[in-house]
N, C-alpha and C positions, 0 to 999 in steps of 0.2 A: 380339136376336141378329142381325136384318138389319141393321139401323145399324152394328151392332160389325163385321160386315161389310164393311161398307163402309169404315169406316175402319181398318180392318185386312183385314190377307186372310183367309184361311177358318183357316189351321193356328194365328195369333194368335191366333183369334175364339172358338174351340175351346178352348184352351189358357184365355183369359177364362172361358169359361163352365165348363169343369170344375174349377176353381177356386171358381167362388162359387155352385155349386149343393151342394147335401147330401145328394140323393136319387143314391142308389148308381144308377138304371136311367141316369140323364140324364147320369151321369158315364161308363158302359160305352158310352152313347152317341156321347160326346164323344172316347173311345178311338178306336172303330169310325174313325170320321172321319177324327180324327187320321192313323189307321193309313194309311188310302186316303193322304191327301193326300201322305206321306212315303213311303211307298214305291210309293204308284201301284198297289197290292195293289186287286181286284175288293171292292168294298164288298156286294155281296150276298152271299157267303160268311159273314163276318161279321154282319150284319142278322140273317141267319137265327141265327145260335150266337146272336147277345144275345137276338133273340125267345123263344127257348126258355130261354135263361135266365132272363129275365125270368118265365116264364109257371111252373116251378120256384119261384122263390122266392116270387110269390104263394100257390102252393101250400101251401107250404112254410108261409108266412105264416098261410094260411087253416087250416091244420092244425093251427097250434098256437092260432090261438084258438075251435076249435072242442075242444078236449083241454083248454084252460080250462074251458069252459065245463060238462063232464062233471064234473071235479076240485070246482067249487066249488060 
């Protein structure tokens, strides 16, 4: 991501990587960024909403394979 960096700017390099990643956090990530770099919008507002979404869908994740594990 630092090399790509460099040879692009940050909003190319962003744009690279949420394209060739498949983990939904590292793409909401790649938004976040995005978002700052285009409209110059405060990046800690955002940080914080993906953290918590983030930490939701683990839950969420961790919920449903523990209700497996009941089921089977």
């Amino acid at each position: 991501m630092v090399r790509k960096t460099e040879v692009y700017d940050l909003k190319n390099a962003m744009k690279i990587l949420h394209q060739e990643v498949s983990f939904l956090a590292k793409k909401m990530f790649c938004n976040a960024v995005h978002y700052n770099v285009d409209f110059g919008s405060s990046v800690y507002e955002h940080l914080m909403k993906f953290s918590t979404d983030i930490r939701e869908m683990q839950l969420i994740d961790s919920e449903e394979k523990i209700s497996k594990l009941f089921i089977n």
